[in-house]
VMD Tcl script that draws the C-alpha trace (Angstrom):
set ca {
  {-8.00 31.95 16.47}
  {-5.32 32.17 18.83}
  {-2.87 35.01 19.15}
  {0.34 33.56 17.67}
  {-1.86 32.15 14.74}
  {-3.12 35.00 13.66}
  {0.51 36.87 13.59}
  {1.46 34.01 11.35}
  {-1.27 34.20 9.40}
  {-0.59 37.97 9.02}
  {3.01 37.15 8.03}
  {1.79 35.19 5.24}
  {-0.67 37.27 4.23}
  {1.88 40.41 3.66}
  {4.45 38.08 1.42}
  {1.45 36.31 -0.60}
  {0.31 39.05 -3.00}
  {-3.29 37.45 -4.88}
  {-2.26 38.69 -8.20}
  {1.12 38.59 -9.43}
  {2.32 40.27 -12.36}
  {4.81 38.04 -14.43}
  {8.00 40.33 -15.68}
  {6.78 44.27 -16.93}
  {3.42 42.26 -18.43}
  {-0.38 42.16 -16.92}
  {-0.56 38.49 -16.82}
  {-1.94 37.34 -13.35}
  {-0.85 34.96 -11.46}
  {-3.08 32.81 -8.73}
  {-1.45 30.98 -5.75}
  {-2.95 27.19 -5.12}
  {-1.41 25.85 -1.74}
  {-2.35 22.20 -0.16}
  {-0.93 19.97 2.17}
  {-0.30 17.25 -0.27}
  {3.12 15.39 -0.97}
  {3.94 15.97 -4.35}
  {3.56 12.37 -5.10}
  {-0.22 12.49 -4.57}
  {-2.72 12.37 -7.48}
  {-4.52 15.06 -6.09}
  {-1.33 17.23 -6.37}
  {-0.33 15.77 -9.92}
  {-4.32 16.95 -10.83}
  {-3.51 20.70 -9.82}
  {-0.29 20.78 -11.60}
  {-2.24 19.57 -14.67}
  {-4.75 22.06 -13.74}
  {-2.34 24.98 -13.81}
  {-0.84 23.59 -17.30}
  {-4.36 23.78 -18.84}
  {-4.90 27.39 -17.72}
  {-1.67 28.67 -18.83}
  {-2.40 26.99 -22.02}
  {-6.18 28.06 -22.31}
  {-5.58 31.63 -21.73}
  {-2.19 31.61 -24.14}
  {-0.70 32.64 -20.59}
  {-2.74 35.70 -19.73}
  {-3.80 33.98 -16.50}
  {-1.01 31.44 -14.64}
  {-1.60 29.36 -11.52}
  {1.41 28.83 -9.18}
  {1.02 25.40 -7.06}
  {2.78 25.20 -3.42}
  {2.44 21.58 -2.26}
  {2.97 19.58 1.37}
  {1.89 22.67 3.57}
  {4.19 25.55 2.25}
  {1.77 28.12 2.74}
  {0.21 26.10 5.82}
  {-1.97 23.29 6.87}
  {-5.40 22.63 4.83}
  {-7.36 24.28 8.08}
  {-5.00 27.46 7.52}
  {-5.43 27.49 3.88}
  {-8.87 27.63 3.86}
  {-8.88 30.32 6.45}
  {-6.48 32.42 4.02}
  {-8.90 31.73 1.32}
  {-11.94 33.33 3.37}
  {-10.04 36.59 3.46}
  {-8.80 36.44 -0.37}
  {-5.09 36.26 0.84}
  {-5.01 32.83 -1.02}
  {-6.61 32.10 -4.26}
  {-7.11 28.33 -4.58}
  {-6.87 25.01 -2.04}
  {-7.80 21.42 -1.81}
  {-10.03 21.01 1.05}
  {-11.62 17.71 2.50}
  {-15.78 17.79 2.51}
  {-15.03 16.58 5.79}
  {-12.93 19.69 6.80}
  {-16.12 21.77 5.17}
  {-19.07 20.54 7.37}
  {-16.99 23.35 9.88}
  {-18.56 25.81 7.52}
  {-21.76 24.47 6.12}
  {-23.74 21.47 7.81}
  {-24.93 20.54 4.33}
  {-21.44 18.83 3.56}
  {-22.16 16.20 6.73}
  {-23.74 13.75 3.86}
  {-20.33 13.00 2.74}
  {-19.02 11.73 5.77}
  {-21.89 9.66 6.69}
  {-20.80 6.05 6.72}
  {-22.13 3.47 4.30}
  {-24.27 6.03 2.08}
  {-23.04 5.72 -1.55}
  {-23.40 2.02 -3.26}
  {-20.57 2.45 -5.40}
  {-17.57 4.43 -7.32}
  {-19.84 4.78 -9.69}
  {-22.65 5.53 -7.48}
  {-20.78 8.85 -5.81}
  {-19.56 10.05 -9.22}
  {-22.39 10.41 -10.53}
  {-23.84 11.87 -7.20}
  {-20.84 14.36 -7.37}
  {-21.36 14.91 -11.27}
  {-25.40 15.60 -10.78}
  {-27.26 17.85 -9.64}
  {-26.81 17.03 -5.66}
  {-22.84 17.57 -6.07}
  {-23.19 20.78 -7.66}
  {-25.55 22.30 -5.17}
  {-22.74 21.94 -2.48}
  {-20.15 22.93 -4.73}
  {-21.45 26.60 -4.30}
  {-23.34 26.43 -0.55}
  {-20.22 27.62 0.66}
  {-20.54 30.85 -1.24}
  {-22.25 32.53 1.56}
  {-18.52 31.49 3.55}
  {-16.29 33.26 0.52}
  {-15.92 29.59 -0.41}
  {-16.63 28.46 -4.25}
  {-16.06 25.00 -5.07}
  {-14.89 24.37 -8.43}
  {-14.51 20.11 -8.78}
  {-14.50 16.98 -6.75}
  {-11.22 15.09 -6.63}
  {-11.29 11.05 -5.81}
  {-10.30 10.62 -2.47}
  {-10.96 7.10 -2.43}
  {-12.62 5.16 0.32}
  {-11.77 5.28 3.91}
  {-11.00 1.86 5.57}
  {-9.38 1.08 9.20}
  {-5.49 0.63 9.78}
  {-3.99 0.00 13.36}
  {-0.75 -0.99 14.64}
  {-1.92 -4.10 16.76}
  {-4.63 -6.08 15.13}
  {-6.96 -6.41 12.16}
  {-10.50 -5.10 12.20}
  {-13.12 -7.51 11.14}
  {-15.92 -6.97 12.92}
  {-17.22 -3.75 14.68}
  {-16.22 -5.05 18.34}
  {-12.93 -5.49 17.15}
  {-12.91 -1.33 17.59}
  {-13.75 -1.50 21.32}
  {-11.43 0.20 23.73}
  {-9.10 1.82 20.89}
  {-8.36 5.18 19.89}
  {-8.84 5.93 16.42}
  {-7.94 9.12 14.32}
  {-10.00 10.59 12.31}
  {-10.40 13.55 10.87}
  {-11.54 16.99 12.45}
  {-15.61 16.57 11.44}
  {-18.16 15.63 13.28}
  {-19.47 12.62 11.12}
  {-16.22 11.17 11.32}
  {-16.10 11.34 15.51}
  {-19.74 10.06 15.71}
  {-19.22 7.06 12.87}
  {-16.12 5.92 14.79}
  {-18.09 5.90 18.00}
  {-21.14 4.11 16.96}
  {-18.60 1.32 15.69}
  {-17.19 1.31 19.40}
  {-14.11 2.65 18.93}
  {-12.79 6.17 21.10}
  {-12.51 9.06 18.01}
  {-9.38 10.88 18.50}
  {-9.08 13.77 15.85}
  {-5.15 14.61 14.98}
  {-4.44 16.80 11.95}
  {-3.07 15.06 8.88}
  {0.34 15.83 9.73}
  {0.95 15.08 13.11}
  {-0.55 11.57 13.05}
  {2.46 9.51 11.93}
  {4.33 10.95 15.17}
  {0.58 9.91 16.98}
  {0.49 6.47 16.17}
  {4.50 5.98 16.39}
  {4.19 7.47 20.42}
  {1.03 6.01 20.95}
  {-1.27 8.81 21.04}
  {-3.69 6.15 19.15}
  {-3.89 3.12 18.16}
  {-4.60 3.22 14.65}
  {-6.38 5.60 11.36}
  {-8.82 5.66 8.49}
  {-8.02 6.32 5.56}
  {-7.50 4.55 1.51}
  {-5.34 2.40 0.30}
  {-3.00 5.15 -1.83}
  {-2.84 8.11 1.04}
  {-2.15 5.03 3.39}
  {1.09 4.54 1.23}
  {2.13 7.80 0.20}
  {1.87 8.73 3.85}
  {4.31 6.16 5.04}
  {1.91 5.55 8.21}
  {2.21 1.63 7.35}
  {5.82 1.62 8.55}
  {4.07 1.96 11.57}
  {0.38 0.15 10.97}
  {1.38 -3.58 10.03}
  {-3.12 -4.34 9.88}
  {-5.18 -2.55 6.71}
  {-8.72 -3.81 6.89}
  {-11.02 -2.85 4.07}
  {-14.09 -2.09 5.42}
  {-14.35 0.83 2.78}
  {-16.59 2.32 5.87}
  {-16.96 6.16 3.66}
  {-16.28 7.97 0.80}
  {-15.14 11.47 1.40}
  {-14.23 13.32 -1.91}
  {-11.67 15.91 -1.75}
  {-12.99 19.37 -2.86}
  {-10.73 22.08 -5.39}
  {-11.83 25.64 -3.77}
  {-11.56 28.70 -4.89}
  {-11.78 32.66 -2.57}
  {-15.01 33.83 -3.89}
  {-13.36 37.37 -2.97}
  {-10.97 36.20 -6.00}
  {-13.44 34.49 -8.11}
  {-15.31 37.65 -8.11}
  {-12.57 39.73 -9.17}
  {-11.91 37.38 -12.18}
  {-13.36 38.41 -15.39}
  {-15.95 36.14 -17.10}
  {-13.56 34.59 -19.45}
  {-10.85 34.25 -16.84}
  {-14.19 32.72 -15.08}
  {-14.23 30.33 -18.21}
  {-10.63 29.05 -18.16}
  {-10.53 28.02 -14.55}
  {-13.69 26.04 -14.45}
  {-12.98 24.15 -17.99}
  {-9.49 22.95 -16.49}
  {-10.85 22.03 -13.10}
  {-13.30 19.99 -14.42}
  {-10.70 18.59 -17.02}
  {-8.22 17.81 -14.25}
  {-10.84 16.39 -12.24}
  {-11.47 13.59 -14.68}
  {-7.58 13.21 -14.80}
  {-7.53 12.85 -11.31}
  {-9.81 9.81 -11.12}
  {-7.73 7.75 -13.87}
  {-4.34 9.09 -11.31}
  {-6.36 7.65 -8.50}
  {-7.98 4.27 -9.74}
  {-4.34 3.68 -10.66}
  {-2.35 4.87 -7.56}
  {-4.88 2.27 -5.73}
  {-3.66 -0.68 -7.34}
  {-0.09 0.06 -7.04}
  {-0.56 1.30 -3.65}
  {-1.89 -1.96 -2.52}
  {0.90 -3.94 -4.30}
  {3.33 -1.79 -2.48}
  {1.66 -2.23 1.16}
  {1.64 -5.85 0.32}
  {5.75 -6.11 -0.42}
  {5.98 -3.87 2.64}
  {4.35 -6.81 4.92}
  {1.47 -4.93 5.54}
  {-1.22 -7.63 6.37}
  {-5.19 -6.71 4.05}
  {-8.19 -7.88 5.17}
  {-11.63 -7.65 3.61}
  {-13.79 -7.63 6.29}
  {-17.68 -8.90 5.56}
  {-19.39 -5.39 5.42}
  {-22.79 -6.33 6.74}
  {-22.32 -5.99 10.47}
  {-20.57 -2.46 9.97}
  {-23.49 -1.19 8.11}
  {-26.25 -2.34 10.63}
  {-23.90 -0.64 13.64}
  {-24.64 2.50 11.78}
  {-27.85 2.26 10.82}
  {-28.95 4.34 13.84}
  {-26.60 6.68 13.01}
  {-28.21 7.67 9.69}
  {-31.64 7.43 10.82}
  {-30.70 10.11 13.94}
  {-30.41 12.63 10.67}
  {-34.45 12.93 11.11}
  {-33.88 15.91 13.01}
  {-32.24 17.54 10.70}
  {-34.32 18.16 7.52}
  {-31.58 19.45 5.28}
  {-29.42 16.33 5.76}
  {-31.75 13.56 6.05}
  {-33.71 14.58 2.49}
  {-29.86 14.47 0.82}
  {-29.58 10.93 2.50}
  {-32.80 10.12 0.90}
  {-31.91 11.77 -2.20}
  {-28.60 10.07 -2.38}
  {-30.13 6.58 -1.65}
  {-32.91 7.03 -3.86}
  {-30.07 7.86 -6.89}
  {-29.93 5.58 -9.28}
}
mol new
graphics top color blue
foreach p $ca { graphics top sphere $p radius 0.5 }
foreach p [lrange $ca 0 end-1] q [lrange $ca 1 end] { graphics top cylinder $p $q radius 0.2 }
display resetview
């Protein structure tokens, strides 16, 4: 961590007090910061989230929600987290294979069959074992939030066949999944944070993103990517986290109240998202964006050796397995 980002850090850390006491009473208070725009049904899931607590514990516990990087970006929040200077953040699984391989299997192209398919992978017994592998990090995960599928988007031309990717730089996301499924499609992986890629593709930096449908809108990226091709390529599920330093500190019905309204607000969240989709795509449409729906069959055999290079790694390869064996 370099110098100045730790004294920033620091900063933080000395004005962001874990548990706030509301007027003269006890009641506590936890901090949830993201990097969301308050438009986002991820963000409209936490505020719901904080709602149910307050009402749950008739107020005795309260959850304050910072949106669109207040508190910093989601690689910052995590890292306040770890140190129990922040209670509560929305992390990408991709942003978590930096702290536990394990969370690779999201990000591996092609894997899941269906919505259906990954919710019930999420739901089951698989999703819950990662939830708390990141325990050993001061990590806890709490719920999985739809984050939709990731498709292709690039200022020049349409994708519609893997070769279409040759020669041009891509964003993705900081994981290494992500880097090594772009580059077994052909294209040159060029990880950007979240918040510095509209100013990337609008200077050139690269040539185009992945992402879905509704964070492709709410971002605003297609005033500067006029091609959306749906190759649906992965499904990366956002992740609500919690400090295990501040988990542990919680009593057991406090304990109770936060896990009953994440899960509630995580079955919120996937009627917010299934619906932001469809409007989101009506909305790139009236904004000339041009939508393809690539034929998915020659993406899936470029990756194929991609998956199968998971032999060497036991851990990994029996989830793929496990996942594609899932009915």
């Amino acid at each position: 961590m370099g110098y100045n980002r730790l004294i920033k850090m620091l900063c933080v850390i000395t004005l962001l007090p874990i548990f706030s006491c509301i007027g003269t009473s006890k009641k506590k208070e936890l901090k949830l910061a993201h990097a969301l725009q308050v438009s986002h049904p991820v963000h409209q899931a936490m505020e719901y989230l904080a709602l149910r607590v307050g009402e749950l514990s008739e107020g005795k516990l309260m959850i304050k929600v910072y949106p669109a990087e207040q508190l910093g970006s989601e690689q910052q929040c995590v890292e306040l987290l770890q140190i129990g200077s922040l209670a509560m953040t929305k992390v990408s699984t991709a942003v978590l294979e930096g702290f536990i391989n394990d969370y690779k299997v999201f990000g591996l192209p092609y894997l899941f069959k269906s919505k259906e398919h990954i919710f019930k992978i999420m739901d089951g017994e698989i999703g819950k074992e990662l939830l708390l592998s990141t325990e050993s990090k001061w990590i806890r995960g709490l719920c999985y939030y739809d984050a939709g599928s990731r498709s292709f988007y690039t200022k020049s031309k349409s994708i519609n066949y893997p070769d279409d990717l040759s020669g041009m730089k891509m964003r993705v996301q900081p994981s290494t999944t992500a880097v090594e499924m772009t580059r077994a499609l052909g294209g040159s992986a060029t990880p950007i944070s979240y918040g510095e890629l509209y100013t990337a593709l609008q200077s050139g930096v690269v040539d185009g993103a992945e992402n879905s449908p509704t964070s492709l809108y709410i971002s605003r990226h297609y005033e500067v990517c006029k091609f959306f091709s749906l190759d649906e390529h992965t499904t990366i599920p956002d992740i609500l986290v919690i400090s295990k330093l501040i988990w542990d500190k919680l009593s057991s019905q406090e304990k109770l109240w936060v896990q009953q309204a994440a899960d509630e607000s995580a079955l919120l969240q996937r009627e917010l998202w299934a619906k932001s989709e469809i409007k989101a795509i009506e909305n790139l449409q009236k904004a000339g964006v041009h939508i393809y729906y690539p034929e998915k069959e020659p993406f899936i055999l470029k990756v194929q050796s991609l998956l199968e290079s998971y032999k060497s790694n036991p851990v990994i390869y029996s989830y793929i397995k496990r996942i594609q064996a899932f009915e």
